[in-house]
C-alpha positions in Angstrom: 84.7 -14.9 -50.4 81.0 -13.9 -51.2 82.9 -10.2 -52.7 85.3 -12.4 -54.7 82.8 -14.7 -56.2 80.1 -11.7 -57.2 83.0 -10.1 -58.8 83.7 -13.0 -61.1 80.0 -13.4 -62.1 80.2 -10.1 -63.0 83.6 -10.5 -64.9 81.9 -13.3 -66.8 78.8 -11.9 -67.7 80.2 -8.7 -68.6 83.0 -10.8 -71.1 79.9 -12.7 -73.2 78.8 -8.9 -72.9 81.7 -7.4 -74.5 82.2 -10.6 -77.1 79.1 -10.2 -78.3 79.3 -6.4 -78.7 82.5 -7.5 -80.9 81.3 -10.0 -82.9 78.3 -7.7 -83.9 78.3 -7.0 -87.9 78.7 -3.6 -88.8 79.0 -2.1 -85.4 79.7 1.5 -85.5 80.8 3.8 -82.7 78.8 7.2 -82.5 79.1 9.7 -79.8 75.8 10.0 -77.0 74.5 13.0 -75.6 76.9 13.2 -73.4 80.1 13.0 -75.5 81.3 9.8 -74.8 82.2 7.6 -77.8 80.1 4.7 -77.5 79.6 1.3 -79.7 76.0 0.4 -80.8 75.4 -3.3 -81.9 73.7 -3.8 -85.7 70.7 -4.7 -83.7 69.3 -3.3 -80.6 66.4 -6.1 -79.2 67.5 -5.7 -75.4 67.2 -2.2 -73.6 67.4 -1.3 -70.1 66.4 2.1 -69.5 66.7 3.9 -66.1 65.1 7.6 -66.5 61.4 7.3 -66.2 61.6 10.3 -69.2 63.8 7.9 -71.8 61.0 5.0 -70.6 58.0 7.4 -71.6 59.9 7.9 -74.5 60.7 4.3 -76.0 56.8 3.5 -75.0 55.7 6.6 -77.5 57.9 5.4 -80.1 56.3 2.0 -79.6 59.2 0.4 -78.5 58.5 -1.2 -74.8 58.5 -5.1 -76.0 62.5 -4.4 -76.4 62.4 -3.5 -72.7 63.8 -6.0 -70.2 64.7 -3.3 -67.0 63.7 0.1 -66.0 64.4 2.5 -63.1 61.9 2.1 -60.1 60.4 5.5 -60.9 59.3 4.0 -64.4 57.9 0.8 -63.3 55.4 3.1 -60.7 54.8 5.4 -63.3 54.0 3.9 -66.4 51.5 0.8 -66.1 53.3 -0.6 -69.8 56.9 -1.5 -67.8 55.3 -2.6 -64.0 55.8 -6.0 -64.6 60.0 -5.8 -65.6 62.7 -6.2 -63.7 63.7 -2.6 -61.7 67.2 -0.9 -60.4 68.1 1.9 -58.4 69.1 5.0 -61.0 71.4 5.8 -58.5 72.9 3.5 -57.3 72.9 0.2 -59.7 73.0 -3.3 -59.5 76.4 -3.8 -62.2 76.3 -7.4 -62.0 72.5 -8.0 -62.6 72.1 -5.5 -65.6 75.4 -7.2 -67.2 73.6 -10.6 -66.7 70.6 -9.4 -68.6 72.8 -9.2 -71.5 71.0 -5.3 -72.9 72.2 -4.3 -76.3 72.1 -0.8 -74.7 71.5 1.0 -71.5 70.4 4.5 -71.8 71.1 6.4 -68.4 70.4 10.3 -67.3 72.4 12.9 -65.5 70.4 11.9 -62.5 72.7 9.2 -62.0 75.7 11.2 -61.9 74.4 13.3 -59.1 76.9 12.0 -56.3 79.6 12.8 -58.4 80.6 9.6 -60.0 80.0 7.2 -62.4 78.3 4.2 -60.7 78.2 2.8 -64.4 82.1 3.2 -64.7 82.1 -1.1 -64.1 79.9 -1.9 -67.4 81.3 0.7 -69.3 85.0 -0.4 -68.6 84.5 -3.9 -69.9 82.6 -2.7 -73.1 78.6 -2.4 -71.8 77.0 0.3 -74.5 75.7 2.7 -71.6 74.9 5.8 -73.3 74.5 8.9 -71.5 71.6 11.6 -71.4 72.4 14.9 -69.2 70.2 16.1 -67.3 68.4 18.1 -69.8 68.1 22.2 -69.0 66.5 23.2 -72.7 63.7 22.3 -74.3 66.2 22.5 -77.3 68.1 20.2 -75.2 65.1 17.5 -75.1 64.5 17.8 -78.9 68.0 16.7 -79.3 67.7 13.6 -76.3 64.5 12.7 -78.4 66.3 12.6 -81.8 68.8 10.9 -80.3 67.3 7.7 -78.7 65.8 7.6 -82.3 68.5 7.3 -84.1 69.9 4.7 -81.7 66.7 2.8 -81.8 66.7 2.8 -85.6 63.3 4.6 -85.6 64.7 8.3 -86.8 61.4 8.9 -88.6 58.8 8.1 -85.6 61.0 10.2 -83.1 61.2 13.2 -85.6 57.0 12.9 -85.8 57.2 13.5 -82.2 59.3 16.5 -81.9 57.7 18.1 -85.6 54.3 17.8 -82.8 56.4 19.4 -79.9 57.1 22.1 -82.1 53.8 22.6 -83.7 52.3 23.1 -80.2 55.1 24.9 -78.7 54.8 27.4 -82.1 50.9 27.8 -81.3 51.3 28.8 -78.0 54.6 31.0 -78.6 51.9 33.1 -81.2 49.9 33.9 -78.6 52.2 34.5 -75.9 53.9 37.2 -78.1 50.5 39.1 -77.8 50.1 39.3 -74.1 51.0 42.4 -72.8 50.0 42.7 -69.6 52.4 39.8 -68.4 52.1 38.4 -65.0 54.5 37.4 -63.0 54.6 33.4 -62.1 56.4 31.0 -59.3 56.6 27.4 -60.2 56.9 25.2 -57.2 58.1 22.0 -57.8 58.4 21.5 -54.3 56.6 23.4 -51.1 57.5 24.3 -47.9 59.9 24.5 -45.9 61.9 23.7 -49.0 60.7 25.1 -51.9 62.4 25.1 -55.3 61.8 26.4 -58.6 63.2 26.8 -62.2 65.7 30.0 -62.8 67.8 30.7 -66.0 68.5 28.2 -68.6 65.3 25.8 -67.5 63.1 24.6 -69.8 60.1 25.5 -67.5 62.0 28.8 -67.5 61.4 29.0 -71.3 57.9 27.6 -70.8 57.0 30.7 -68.4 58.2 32.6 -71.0 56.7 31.4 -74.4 52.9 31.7 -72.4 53.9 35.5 -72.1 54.2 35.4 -68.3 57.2 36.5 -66.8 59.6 33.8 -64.2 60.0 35.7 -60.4 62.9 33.7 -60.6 64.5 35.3 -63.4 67.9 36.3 -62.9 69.1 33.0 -61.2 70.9 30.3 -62.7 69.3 26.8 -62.7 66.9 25.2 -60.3 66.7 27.2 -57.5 66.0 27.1 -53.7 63.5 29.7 -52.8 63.0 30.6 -48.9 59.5 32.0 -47.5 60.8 35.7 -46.9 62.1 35.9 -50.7 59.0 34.4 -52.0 57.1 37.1 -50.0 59.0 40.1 -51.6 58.6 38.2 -55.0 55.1 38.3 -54.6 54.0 36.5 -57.9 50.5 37.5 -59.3 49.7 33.4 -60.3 51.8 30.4 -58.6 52.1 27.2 -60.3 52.8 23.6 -58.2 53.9 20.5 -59.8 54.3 19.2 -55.7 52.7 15.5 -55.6 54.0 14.3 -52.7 51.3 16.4 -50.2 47.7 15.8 -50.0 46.4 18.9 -50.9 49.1 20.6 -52.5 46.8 24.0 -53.7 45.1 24.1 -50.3 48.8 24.1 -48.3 49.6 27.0 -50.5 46.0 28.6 -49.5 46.5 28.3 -46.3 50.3 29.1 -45.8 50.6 31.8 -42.8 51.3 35.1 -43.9 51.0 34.8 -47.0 47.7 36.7 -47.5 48.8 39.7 -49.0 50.8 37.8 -52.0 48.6 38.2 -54.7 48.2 35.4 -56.3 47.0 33.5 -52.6 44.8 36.7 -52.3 43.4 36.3 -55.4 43.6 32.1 -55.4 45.8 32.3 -58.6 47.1 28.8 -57.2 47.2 25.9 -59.7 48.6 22.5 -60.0 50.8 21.2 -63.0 51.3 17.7 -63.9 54.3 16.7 -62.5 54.4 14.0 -65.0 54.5 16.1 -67.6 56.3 19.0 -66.0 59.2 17.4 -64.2 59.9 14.7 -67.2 62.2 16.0 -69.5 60.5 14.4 -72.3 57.7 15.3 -75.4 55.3 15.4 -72.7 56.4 18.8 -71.9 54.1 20.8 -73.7 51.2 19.1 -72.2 52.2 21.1 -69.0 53.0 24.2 -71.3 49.7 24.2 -72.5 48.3 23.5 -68.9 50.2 26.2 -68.1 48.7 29.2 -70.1 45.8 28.1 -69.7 46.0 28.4 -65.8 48.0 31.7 -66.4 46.2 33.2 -69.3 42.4 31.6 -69.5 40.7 33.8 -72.2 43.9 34.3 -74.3 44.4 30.5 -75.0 40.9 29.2 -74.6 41.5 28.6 -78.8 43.9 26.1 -77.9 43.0 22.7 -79.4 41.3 20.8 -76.6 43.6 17.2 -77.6 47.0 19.0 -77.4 
Protein backbone atom coordinates (compact mmCIF):
# COMPACT_ATOMS: atom_id res chain seq x y z
CA UNK A 1 0.00 0.00 0.00
CA UNK A 2 2.84 2.53 1.12
CA UNK A 3 4.64 1.32 -2.64
CA UNK A 4 1.23 2.04 -4.33
CA UNK A 5 0.61 5.36 -2.88
CA UNK A 6 4.43 6.77 -3.42
CA UNK A 7 4.00 5.75 -6.89
CA UNK A 8 0.98 7.88 -7.46
CA UNK A 9 2.63 11.02 -5.82
CA UNK A 10 5.14 10.48 -8.11
CA UNK A 11 2.69 9.96 -11.15
CA UNK A 12 1.13 13.25 -10.07
CA UNK A 13 3.92 15.37 -9.57
CA UNK A 14 5.62 14.15 -12.51
CA UNK A 15 2.09 14.97 -14.82
CA UNK A 16 2.07 18.93 -13.50
CA UNK A 17 5.82 18.27 -14.51
CA UNK A 18 5.28 17.18 -17.95
CA UNK A 19 2.03 19.82 -18.46
CA UNK A 20 4.00 22.44 -17.69
CA UNK A 21 6.95 21.44 -19.87
CA UNK A 22 4.03 21.39 -22.61
CA UNK A 23 2.45 24.44 -22.06
CA UNK A 24 5.91 26.20 -22.11
CA UNK A 25 6.03 28.93 -25.15
CA UNK A 26 8.55 28.33 -27.52
CA UNK A 27 9.97 25.20 -26.17
CA UNK A 28 12.47 23.71 -28.31
CA UNK A 29 14.07 20.26 -28.27
CA UNK A 30 17.97 20.28 -28.55
CA UNK A 31 20.22 17.31 -28.08
CA UNK A 32 22.59 17.12 -24.48
CA UNK A 33 25.87 15.97 -24.28
CA UNK A 34 24.96 12.84 -24.22
CA UNK A 35 22.82 12.57 -27.40
CA UNK A 36 19.58 12.35 -26.08
CA UNK A 37 16.88 14.61 -27.53
CA UNK A 38 15.75 16.61 -24.78
CA UNK A 39 13.06 19.62 -24.35
CA UNK A 40 14.17 22.82 -22.59
CA UNK A 41 11.32 25.10 -21.20
CA UNK A 42 11.45 29.14 -22.58
CA UNK A 43 12.62 29.76 -19.10
CA UNK A 44 14.94 27.83 -16.87
CA UNK A 45 14.36 29.44 -12.95
CA UNK A 46 14.44 25.82 -11.18
CA UNK A 47 17.69 23.62 -11.48
CA UNK A 48 18.78 20.63 -9.69
CA UNK A 49 22.17 19.73 -10.33
CA UNK A 50 23.82 16.51 -9.06
CA UNK A 51 27.69 16.62 -10.25
CA UNK A 52 29.61 18.71 -7.83
CA UNK A 53 31.60 19.84 -11.27
CA UNK A 54 28.08 21.19 -13.21
CA UNK A 55 27.48 22.90 -9.39
CA UNK A 56 30.92 24.63 -9.47
CA UNK A 57 30.05 25.54 -12.81
CA UNK A 58 26.46 27.21 -12.51
CA UNK A 59 28.08 29.11 -9.23
CA UNK A 60 30.98 30.63 -11.70
CA UNK A 61 28.44 31.64 -14.21
CA UNK A 62 26.64 33.22 -11.34
CA UNK A 63 23.82 31.19 -11.48
CA UNK A 64 23.27 29.37 -7.84
CA UNK A 65 19.91 31.51 -6.73
CA UNK A 66 18.24 29.23 -9.64
CA UNK A 67 19.44 26.27 -7.57
CA UNK A 68 16.89 24.38 -5.51
CA UNK A 69 18.91 20.60 -5.17
CA UNK A 70 22.36 19.44 -5.57
CA UNK A 71 24.30 16.07 -5.12
CA UNK A 72 25.73 15.50 -1.50
CA UNK A 73 29.28 15.97 -2.79
CA UNK A 74 28.23 19.69 -3.79
CA UNK A 75 26.54 20.69 -0.76
CA UNK A 76 30.09 19.52 1.30
CA UNK A 77 32.02 21.18 -1.17
CA UNK A 78 30.89 24.33 -2.06
CA UNK A 79 29.72 26.62 1.01
CA UNK A 80 27.24 28.65 -1.77
CA UNK A 81 24.71 25.35 -2.12
CA UNK A 82 25.08 23.78 1.89
CA UNK A 83 21.97 24.99 2.79
CA UNK A 84 19.63 23.21 -0.35
CA UNK A 85 18.06 20.26 -0.43
CA UNK A 86 20.65 17.14 -1.38
CA UNK A 87 20.21 13.51 -3.35
CA UNK A 88 22.24 10.67 -3.80
CA UNK A 89 23.99 10.96 -7.57
CA UNK A 90 23.59 7.46 -7.63
CA UNK A 91 20.96 6.44 -6.58
CA UNK A 92 17.99 9.17 -6.61
CA UNK A 93 15.08 10.17 -4.86
CA UNK A 94 12.55 10.22 -8.38
CA UNK A 95 9.67 11.24 -6.47
CA UNK A 96 11.20 14.12 -4.45
CA UNK A 97 13.19 15.84 -7.41
CA UNK A 98 9.76 15.54 -9.54
CA UNK A 99 7.94 17.32 -6.54
CA UNK A 100 10.44 20.11 -6.72
CA UNK A 101 9.06 20.91 -9.95
CA UNK A 102 13.10 21.80 -11.72
CA UNK A 103 12.92 23.24 -15.17
CA UNK A 104 15.98 21.05 -15.74
CA UNK A 105 18.22 18.47 -14.11
CA UNK A 106 21.60 18.31 -15.33
CA UNK A 107 23.21 14.79 -14.35
CA UNK A 108 26.89 13.19 -15.07
CA UNK A 109 28.09 9.87 -16.22
CA UNK A 110 28.74 9.10 -12.63
CA UNK A 111 25.25 8.27 -12.32
CA UNK A 112 25.25 5.72 -14.87
CA UNK A 113 28.02 3.78 -13.35
CA UNK A 114 25.84 0.57 -12.26
CA UNK A 115 24.80 0.33 -15.62
CA UNK A 116 21.43 1.83 -15.70
CA UNK A 117 19.51 4.76 -15.84
CA UNK A 118 18.22 5.46 -12.29
CA UNK A 119 16.69 8.67 -14.05
CA UNK A 120 14.82 6.38 -16.66
CA UNK A 121 11.32 7.35 -14.18
CA UNK A 122 11.56 11.35 -14.80
CA UNK A 123 12.70 11.02 -18.09
CA UNK A 124 9.74 8.70 -19.19
CA UNK A 125 7.00 11.02 -18.11
CA UNK A 126 8.80 14.21 -19.76
CA UNK A 127 11.38 15.51 -16.78
CA UNK A 128 14.18 17.67 -18.89
CA UNK A 129 17.28 15.57 -17.39
CA UNK A 130 20.04 16.30 -19.52
CA UNK A 131 23.06 14.24 -19.57
CA UNK A 132 26.84 15.11 -19.10
CA UNK A 133 29.28 11.93 -19.71
CA UNK A 134 31.78 11.45 -17.75
CA UNK A 135 34.19 13.79 -19.36
CA UNK A 136 37.81 12.11 -20.59
CA UNK A 137 39.08 15.45 -22.58
CA UNK A 138 39.72 18.65 -21.63
CA UNK A 139 38.24 19.27 -25.18
CA UNK A 140 35.43 17.29 -23.74
CA UNK A 141 34.93 19.85 -20.66
CA UNK A 142 35.09 22.89 -23.00
CA UNK A 143 32.24 21.45 -24.76
CA UNK A 144 30.18 20.39 -21.18
CA UNK A 145 30.99 24.14 -20.31
CA UNK A 146 29.52 25.55 -23.51
CA UNK A 147 26.87 23.55 -23.11
CA UNK A 148 25.24 24.20 -19.67
CA UNK A 149 25.66 27.78 -21.18
CA UNK A 150 23.62 27.58 -23.80
CA UNK A 151 21.04 25.76 -21.77
CA UNK A 152 21.26 28.38 -19.09
CA UNK A 153 20.81 31.20 -21.56
CA UNK A 154 24.20 32.65 -20.53
CA UNK A 155 26.35 31.57 -23.86
CA UNK A 156 28.46 34.71 -23.47
CA UNK A 157 29.60 34.23 -19.66
CA UNK A 158 30.34 30.49 -20.24
CA UNK A 159 32.44 31.28 -23.49
CA UNK A 160 34.56 34.02 -21.03
CA UNK A 161 35.28 31.04 -18.99
CA UNK A 162 36.62 28.62 -21.52
CA UNK A 163 38.41 31.80 -23.72
CA UNK A 164 40.39 31.87 -19.86
CA UNK A 165 40.87 28.00 -19.86
CA UNK A 166 42.44 28.38 -23.03
CA UNK A 167 44.54 31.35 -22.47
CA UNK A 168 46.17 29.52 -19.52
CA UNK A 169 46.18 26.16 -20.95
CA UNK A 170 48.07 28.07 -24.18
CA UNK A 171 50.73 29.69 -21.62
CA UNK A 172 51.60 26.78 -20.14
CA UNK A 173 51.56 24.50 -23.47
CA UNK A 174 54.49 27.39 -24.75
CA UNK A 175 56.52 26.43 -22.10
CA UNK A 176 56.05 22.88 -21.94
CA UNK A 177 57.05 22.61 -25.66
CA UNK A 178 60.55 23.84 -24.47
CA UNK A 179 61.32 21.32 -21.91
CA UNK A 180 63.55 18.84 -22.92
CA UNK A 181 64.69 16.99 -20.49
CA UNK A 182 61.09 15.54 -19.64
CA UNK A 183 60.49 13.69 -16.48
CA UNK A 184 58.51 11.12 -15.98
CA UNK A 185 55.24 11.63 -13.62
CA UNK A 186 52.63 9.23 -11.58
CA UNK A 187 49.40 10.92 -10.61
CA UNK A 188 47.79 9.20 -7.68
CA UNK A 189 44.41 9.88 -7.26
CA UNK A 190 44.24 7.33 -4.93
CA UNK A 191 47.14 5.46 -2.58
CA UNK A 192 47.73 2.26 -1.42
CA UNK A 193 46.78 -0.67 -1.57
CA UNK A 194 44.60 0.63 -4.44
CA UNK A 195 46.17 3.06 -6.31
CA UNK A 196 44.86 4.54 -9.60
CA UNK A 197 45.93 6.91 -12.03
CA UNK A 198 45.08 8.58 -15.39
CA UNK A 199 46.17 6.52 -18.73
CA UNK A 200 45.27 7.40 -22.41
CA UNK A 201 42.47 9.70 -23.43
CA UNK A 202 42.53 11.51 -19.66
CA UNK A 203 42.43 14.92 -19.39
CA UNK A 204 45.13 14.76 -16.52
CA UNK A 205 46.81 12.56 -19.25
CA UNK A 206 46.85 15.63 -21.53
CA UNK A 207 47.68 17.85 -18.56
CA UNK A 208 51.02 15.63 -17.84
CA UNK A 209 51.63 16.20 -21.21
CA UNK A 210 51.14 20.00 -22.08
CA UNK A 211 53.69 20.79 -18.67
CA UNK A 212 56.33 18.70 -20.86
CA UNK A 213 56.50 15.77 -18.45
CA UNK A 214 55.83 12.57 -19.66
CA UNK A 215 52.54 10.00 -18.04
CA UNK A 216 54.35 6.40 -16.68
CA UNK A 217 51.07 5.42 -17.42
CA UNK A 218 51.20 6.06 -21.06
CA UNK A 219 50.13 3.30 -23.11
CA UNK A 220 46.93 2.42 -21.08
CA UNK A 221 43.53 3.24 -21.76
CA UNK A 222 41.56 5.28 -19.27
CA UNK A 223 41.88 5.45 -15.52
CA UNK A 224 43.93 2.93 -14.46
CA UNK A 225 44.65 0.47 -11.51
CA UNK A 226 48.27 0.56 -10.72
CA UNK A 227 49.70 -2.31 -8.21
CA UNK A 228 52.95 -1.62 -5.91
CA UNK A 229 55.35 -4.00 -8.09
CA UNK A 230 54.31 -2.09 -11.45
CA UNK A 231 54.71 1.20 -9.86
CA UNK A 232 58.23 0.07 -8.68
CA UNK A 233 59.47 -0.85 -12.25
CA UNK A 234 57.79 2.48 -13.45
CA UNK A 235 59.80 4.28 -11.20
CA UNK A 236 58.63 7.92 -11.86
CA UNK A 237 61.25 10.72 -11.31
CA UNK A 238 58.19 13.19 -9.58
CA UNK A 239 54.72 11.70 -8.22
CA UNK A 240 51.79 13.77 -8.03
CA UNK A 241 48.67 12.89 -5.24
CA UNK A 242 45.31 14.37 -5.46
CA UNK A 243 44.46 11.50 -2.36
CA UNK A 244 42.35 13.52 0.36
CA UNK A 245 40.90 11.02 2.09
CA UNK A 246 44.46 10.15 4.37
CA UNK A 247 45.97 12.40 6.80
CA UNK A 248 49.14 12.79 5.48
CA UNK A 249 48.89 11.86 2.04
CA UNK A 250 52.88 13.09 0.94
CA UNK A 251 54.25 11.58 4.13
CA UNK A 252 52.40 7.83 3.37
CA UNK A 253 54.10 8.06 0.10
CA UNK A 254 57.50 8.99 1.97
CA UNK A 255 57.38 6.47 4.01
CA UNK A 256 55.86 3.53 1.81
CA UNK A 257 58.26 0.28 2.35
CA UNK A 258 60.51 -0.35 -0.35
CA UNK A 259 60.10 2.24 -2.07
CA UNK A 260 63.41 4.01 -1.46
CA UNK A 261 65.14 3.52 -4.51
CA UNK A 262 62.09 5.09 -6.77
CA UNK A 263 63.39 8.25 -7.53
CA UNK A 264 61.16 10.56 -7.05
CA UNK A 265 60.62 9.16 -3.02
CA UNK A 266 64.56 9.25 -3.05
CA UNK A 267 64.66 12.51 -4.06
CA UNK A 268 61.03 13.66 -2.20
CA UNK A 269 59.70 14.69 -5.73
CA UNK A 270 56.25 13.99 -3.86
CA UNK A 271 53.57 16.65 -4.21
CA UNK A 272 49.92 17.12 -3.60
CA UNK A 273 47.24 18.33 -6.18
CA UNK A 274 44.03 19.81 -5.50
CA UNK A 275 41.69 17.30 -5.70
CA UNK A 276 39.16 19.91 -6.20
CA UNK A 277 40.54 21.08 -8.96
CA UNK A 278 42.04 17.92 -10.28
CA UNK A 279 39.28 15.36 -9.98
CA UNK A 280 36.38 18.02 -11.18
CA UNK A 281 35.93 17.93 -14.62
CA UNK A 282 35.27 21.52 -14.79
CA UNK A 283 37.26 25.17 -15.62
CA UNK A 284 39.00 24.63 -12.50
CA UNK A 285 41.21 22.28 -14.21
CA UNK A 286 43.90 24.39 -15.05
CA UNK A 287 44.32 25.56 -11.53
CA UNK A 288 45.71 21.93 -10.96
CA UNK A 289 47.58 22.19 -14.42
CA UNK A 290 49.31 25.12 -13.36
CA UNK A 291 49.91 23.51 -9.88
CA UNK A 292 51.21 20.91 -11.63
CA UNK A 293 54.28 22.34 -13.59
CA UNK A 294 55.09 24.15 -11.10
CA UNK A 295 55.59 21.02 -8.77
CA UNK A 296 57.14 19.26 -11.90
CA UNK A 297 59.09 22.04 -13.53
CA UNK A 298 59.78 24.92 -10.69
CA UNK A 299 62.28 27.29 -12.56
CA UNK A 300 60.66 26.72 -16.08
CA UNK A 301 57.19 28.14 -15.01
CA UNK A 302 58.10 30.37 -12.11
CA UNK A 303 56.87 33.33 -14.98
CA UNK A 304 53.53 31.98 -14.56
CA UNK A 305 51.11 34.66 -13.42
CA UNK A 306 50.75 34.16 -9.68
CA UNK A 307 46.46 34.73 -9.97
CA UNK A 308 46.02 31.91 -12.65
Amino acid sequence: MKNTSRFIALALALMLLTGSLALAENAQPTVDRAGNEIVLPEEINRVVSLAPSTTQLLIDLGLQDKLVAVDTYSAMYYEEVADLLQYDMMTPDNEALALLEPDVIFVTGMSFAHGENPFQPLIDLGACVAVLPSSYSIEDIRLDIAFIADVMDVEEEGAAIIAEMNEIIEAVKAIGETIEDKKTVLFEISALPYIYGPGDHTYLDEMIELIGAVNVLDGQDDWVFVSEEAALVMNPDVILTSTDYIEDPIGEILSREGWDSVTAVADKAVYPISSQTSNQPNQHIVEALVDMARAVYPEAYEVLDEAA
